[in-house]
N, C-alpha and C positions, 0 to 999 in steps of 0.2 A: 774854169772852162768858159769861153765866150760864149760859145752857142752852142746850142744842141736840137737836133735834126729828130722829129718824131719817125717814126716808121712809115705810117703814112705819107709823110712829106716824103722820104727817102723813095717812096715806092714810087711817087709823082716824078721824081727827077729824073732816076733809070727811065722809067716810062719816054720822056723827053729826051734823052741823051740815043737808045735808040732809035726812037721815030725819026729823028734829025740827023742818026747816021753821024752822027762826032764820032772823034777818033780816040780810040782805048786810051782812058789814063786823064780825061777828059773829068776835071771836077769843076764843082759848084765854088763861085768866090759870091762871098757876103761881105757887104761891105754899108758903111756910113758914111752920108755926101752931106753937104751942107745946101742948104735947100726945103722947099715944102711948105706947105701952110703953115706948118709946125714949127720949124728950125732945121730938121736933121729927116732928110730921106734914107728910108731902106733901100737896097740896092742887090740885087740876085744878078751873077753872070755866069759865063763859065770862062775855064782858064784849065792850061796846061802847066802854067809857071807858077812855082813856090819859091818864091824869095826864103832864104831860111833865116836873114837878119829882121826882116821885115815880115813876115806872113806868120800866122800859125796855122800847120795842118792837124783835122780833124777827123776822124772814119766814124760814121755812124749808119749802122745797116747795108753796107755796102759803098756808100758815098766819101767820097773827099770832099772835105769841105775846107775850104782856105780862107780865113779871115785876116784882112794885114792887122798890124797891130793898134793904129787908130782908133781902130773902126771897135777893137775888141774893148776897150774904155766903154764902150758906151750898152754893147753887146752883150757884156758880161752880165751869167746869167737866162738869156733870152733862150727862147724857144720857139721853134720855124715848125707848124703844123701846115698839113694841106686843108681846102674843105672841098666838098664836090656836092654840095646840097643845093634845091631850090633857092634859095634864101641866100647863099653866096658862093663863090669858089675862087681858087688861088690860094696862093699861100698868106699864112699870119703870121704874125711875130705877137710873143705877147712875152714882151721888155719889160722886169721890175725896174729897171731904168728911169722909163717915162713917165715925165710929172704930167703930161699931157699930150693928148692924143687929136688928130683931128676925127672928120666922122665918118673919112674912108678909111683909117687906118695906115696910110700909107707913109706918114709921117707923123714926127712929137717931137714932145722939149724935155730935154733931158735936164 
């Protein structure tokens, strides 16, 4: 399995997905771009479309989550939590993929 969505994180996205009023059916794409201090940025959008040649879908706590297949090479494994504390908030990944990280997190070298 590429990813997998903590429950917290899932609860952060419903949260999102009604405030902004999207339309039922309405899922989470995670995706790997090339890019970043690092090499490889993470990448959060939303999407209606599932390619079935190209994408895998995923349900975790209520959420779809669609990763194309790319992106799940690098993915695999990875874990998407939310945080909402003093000290940080947004979402994490935390990729045994990455050989290194920069020191927002928002990128790495696989």
């Amino acid at each position: 399995m590429a990813v997998m969505l903590t429950e917290k994180a899932a609860t952060e996205v419903k949260r999102v997905i009604e405030d902004q009023k999207m339309a039922p059916g309405t899922k989470l794409r995670v995706e790997i771009t090339a890019g970043g201090c690092s090499g490889f940025s993470y990448g959060l959008g939303w999407t209606s479309e599932v390619d079935e040649m190209k994408d895998s879908l995923y349900e975790f706590f209520g959420v779809e989550v669609v990763v194309d297949k790319k992106s799940s090479l690098y993915l695999d494994g990875t874990t998407i939590d939310y945080h909402d504390g003093i000290d940080r908030r947004g979402f994490a990944f935390n990729n045994p993929n990455a050989q290194k990280s920069c020191g927002c997190g928002s990128s790495f070298q696989a």
